[in-house]
N, C-alpha and C positions, 0 to 999 in steps of 0.2 A: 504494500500500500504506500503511497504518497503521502507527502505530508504538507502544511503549508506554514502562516503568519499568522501575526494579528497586527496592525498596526490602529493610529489614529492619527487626523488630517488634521494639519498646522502650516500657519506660513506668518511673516512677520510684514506688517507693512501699515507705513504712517498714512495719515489723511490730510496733507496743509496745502492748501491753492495758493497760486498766483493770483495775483488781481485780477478780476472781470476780465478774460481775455477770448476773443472768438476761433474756435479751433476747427476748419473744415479736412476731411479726409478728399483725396484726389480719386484715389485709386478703384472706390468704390465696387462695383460686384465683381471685378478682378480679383481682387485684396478679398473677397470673401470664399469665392472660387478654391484661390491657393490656401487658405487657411483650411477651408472643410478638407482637401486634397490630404493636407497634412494630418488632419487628426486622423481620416481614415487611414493613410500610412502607418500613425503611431499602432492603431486597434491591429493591423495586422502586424506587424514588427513585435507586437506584446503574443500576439496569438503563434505566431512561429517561434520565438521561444519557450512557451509553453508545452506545443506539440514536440520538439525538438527534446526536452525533458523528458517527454512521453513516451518516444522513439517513437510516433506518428511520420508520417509524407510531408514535407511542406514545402514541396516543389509550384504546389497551384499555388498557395500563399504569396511564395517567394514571387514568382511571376505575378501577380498581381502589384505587387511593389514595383516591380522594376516598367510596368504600364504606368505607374502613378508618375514616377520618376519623369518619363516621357510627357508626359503630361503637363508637369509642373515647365518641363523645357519650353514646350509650347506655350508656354502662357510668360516666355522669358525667364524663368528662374533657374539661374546658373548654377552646377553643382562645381564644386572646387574640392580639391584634393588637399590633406592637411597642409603638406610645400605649401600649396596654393596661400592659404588661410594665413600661413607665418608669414609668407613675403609679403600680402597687403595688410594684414592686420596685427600679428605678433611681436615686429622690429622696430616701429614708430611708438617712440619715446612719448611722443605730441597723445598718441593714440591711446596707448594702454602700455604697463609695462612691459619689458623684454625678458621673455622666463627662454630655457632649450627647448630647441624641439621636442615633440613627441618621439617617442622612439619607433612608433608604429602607424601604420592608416587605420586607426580605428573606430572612427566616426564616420557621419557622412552627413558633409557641410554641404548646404544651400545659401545663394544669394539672392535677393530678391529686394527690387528700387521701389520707391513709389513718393508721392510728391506730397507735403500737409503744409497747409498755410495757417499763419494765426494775425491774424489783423493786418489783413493783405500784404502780406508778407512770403513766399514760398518761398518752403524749405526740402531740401532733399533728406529722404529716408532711406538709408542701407540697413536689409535686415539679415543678418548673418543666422544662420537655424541650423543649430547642431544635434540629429538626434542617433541613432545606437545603429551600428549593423550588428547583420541578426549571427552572424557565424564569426564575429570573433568577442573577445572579452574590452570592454571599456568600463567605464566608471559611469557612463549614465545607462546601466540598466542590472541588473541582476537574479535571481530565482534563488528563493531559500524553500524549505520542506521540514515539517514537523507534525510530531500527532501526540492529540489533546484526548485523554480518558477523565467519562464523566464519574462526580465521586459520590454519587447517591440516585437514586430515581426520580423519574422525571417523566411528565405528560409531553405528548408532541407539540403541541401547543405552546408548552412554557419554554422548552430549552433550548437556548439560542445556539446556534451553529455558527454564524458569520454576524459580526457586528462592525461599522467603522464608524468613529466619530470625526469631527472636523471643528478646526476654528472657525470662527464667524467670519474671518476674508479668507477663508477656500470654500469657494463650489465645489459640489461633487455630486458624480451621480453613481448610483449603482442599478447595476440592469441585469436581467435575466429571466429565465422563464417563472420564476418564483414571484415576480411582478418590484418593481423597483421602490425597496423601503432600505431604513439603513441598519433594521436588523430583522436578520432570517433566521425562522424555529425551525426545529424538524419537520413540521407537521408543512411547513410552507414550501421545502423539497420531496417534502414524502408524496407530497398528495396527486404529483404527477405522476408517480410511478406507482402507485396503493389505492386501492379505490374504497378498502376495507379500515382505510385508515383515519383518525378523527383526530380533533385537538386533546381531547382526553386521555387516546391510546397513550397508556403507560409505556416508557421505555428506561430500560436500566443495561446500565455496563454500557455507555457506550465509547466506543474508543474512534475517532476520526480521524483522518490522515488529511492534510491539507499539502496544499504546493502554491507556491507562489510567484509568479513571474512581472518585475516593474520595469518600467521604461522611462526615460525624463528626455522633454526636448528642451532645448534653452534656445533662447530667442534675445540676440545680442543687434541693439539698435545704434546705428550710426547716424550722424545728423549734419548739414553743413549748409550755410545760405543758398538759392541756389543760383548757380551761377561763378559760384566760387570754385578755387581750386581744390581740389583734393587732400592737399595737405589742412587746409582748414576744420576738415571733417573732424570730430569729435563721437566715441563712443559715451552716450549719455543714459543708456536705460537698458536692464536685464529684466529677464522673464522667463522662468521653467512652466511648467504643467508634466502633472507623472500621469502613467494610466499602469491599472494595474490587473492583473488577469488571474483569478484565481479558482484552482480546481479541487474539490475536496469529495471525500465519500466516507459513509458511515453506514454501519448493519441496523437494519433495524427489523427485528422479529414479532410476529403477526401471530392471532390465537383463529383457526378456521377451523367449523367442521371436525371440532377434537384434535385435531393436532397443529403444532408449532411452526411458522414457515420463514425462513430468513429471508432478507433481501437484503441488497447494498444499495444504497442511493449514494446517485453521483452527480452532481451539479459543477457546474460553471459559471463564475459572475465576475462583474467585471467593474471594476471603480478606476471612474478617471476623477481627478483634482485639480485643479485650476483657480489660482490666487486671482483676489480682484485686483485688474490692471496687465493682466497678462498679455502681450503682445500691443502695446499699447503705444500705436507710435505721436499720439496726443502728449502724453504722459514725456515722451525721447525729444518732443521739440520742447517741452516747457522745462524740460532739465538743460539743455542747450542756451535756452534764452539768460536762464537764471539757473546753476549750479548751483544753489543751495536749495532748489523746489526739492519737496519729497512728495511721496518715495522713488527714490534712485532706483527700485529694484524690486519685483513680485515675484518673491519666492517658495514655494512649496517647502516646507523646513523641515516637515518630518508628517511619517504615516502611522498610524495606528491601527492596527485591524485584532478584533478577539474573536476568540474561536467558544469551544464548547461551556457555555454558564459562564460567559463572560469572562473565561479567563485571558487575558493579554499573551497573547503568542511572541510577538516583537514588535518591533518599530522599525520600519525603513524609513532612513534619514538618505534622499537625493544628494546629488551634488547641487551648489549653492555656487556657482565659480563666479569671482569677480573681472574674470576675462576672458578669452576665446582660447588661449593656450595653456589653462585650467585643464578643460575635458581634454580627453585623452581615453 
């Protein structure tokens, strides 16, 4: 059996405006286009390495990715290679500071322009988007495995199997066939697979294996009047979002007909998180205009997910990189 997590959803971030100032986006159903593109990228990227744990196929997945990829080309969004990413963005002093290279290509960086005016003013947006490939090891993704035995009886109804909490500035959703709440009983994975099964049904000893597989993209904002050189450009605003994929199963035994019948239930659900301000290139020109506007940065800072009777499995804590040659 497999095992999983438990984490809960947190991220740090301040709330102080600028003065009255009018902020249009240029890029419009472009800039919404590329962003759905991407979060379907992250949901398969999270779902291949789960299956990959599994020893599942995820050759259709993979190709599905690499259509997205094409996709995002077409809509202008440049992929760059880590060289790539240290020779514009890693060595300018002006820009961020100068750390060694990565020792590997273990990312896969995206470029992508778009234009935001604030009191008729246009300014240029570079959005640098770093998130995981799926077949080697980096630091924005990982899969941990663990299993939770319950220590007394329990109705189906009352015993929690998956729970996540969140801070008040992370969104999060979780979804699955169980119906999307932010905690799931046994009785709420049983009842697809048990037809015999009620909120009452007693259950005892139960032992659940859970797995767990996260992903984090970071979204590193560039800004510069436009029209100006290059070198003027400044990096003024960060932004992760994790999503997470998680697969767990538990027995659960039935009274029919005079005798006893096992079953295992095995569910799949899925929490993505996303700090308020994420991707926010509003947010990258008012920190350009005024470097002391906050927040400088919406970060997802840590997960929490609990398993059986609420007990805390772990905590996945993202990476939080304060520049593009951080991930790695």
């Amino acid at each position: 059996m497999k095992r999983i997590i438990s984490s809960l959803l947190s991220a740090i971030m301040l709330a102080v405006s600028l003065p009255i100032t009018a902020y249009a986006e240029s890029g419009g159903d472009k800039e919404t286009i590329i962003e759905e593109l991407f979060d379907k990228r992250d949901h398969l990227n999270v779902s291949i390495m789960l299956d990959q744990e599994l020893g599942l196929n995820t050759l259709d997945l993979e190709t599905e990715i690499n259509n997205i990829n094409a996709q995002l080309k077409e809509l202008g969004v440049e992929q760059l290679t880590s060289e790539e990413v240290q020779e514009r963005f890693g060595s300018c002093e002006d820009i961020i500071p100068y750390i060694e290279k990565p020792e590997s290509n273990t990312v896969n960086w995206f470029l992508d322009n778009d234009i935001q005016s604030a009191n008729g003013v246009a300014y240029d947006v570079q959005t640098l988007t770093a998130t995981a490939k799926t077949n080697v090891n980096s630091n924005l993704k990982g899969t941990k495995n663990i299993t939770l035995q319950t220590k007394k009886n329990w109705t189906a109804g009352a015993l929690k199997v998956l729970e996540v909490a969140a801070n008040k500035l992370i969104s999060f959703a979780i979804s699955s066939n169980a119906g999307a709440k932010t905690a799931k009983t046994a009785y709420d994975y049983a009842k697809a697979y048990l037809s015999g099964i009620s909120t009452t049904t007693e259950i005892s000893d139960v032992e659940a294996s859970y797995m767990v597989s996260y992903s984090t993209t970071v979204k590193f904002k560039f800004v510069k009047k436009r029209g100006q050189p290059e070198s003027s450009q400044q990096m003024t605003f960060i932004s992760t979002r994790c999503e997470v994929a998680v697969h767990g199963s538990f027995p659960v035994f039935t009274y029919k007909n005079g005798a006893t019948h096992p079953n295992i239930i095995s569910y799949n659900d899925r929490i993505v998180a996303t700090p308020s301000g994420y991707n926010s290139n509003e947010n990258a020109v008012k920190l350009f205009i005024d470097p002391s506007y906050t927040p400088a940065f919406a970060y997802v800072g840590y997960i929490d997910i609990y398993g059986l009777e609420g007990q805390k499995v772990t905590t996945l804590s993202p990476i939080c990189p304060s520049y593009p040659t951080q991930v790695f």
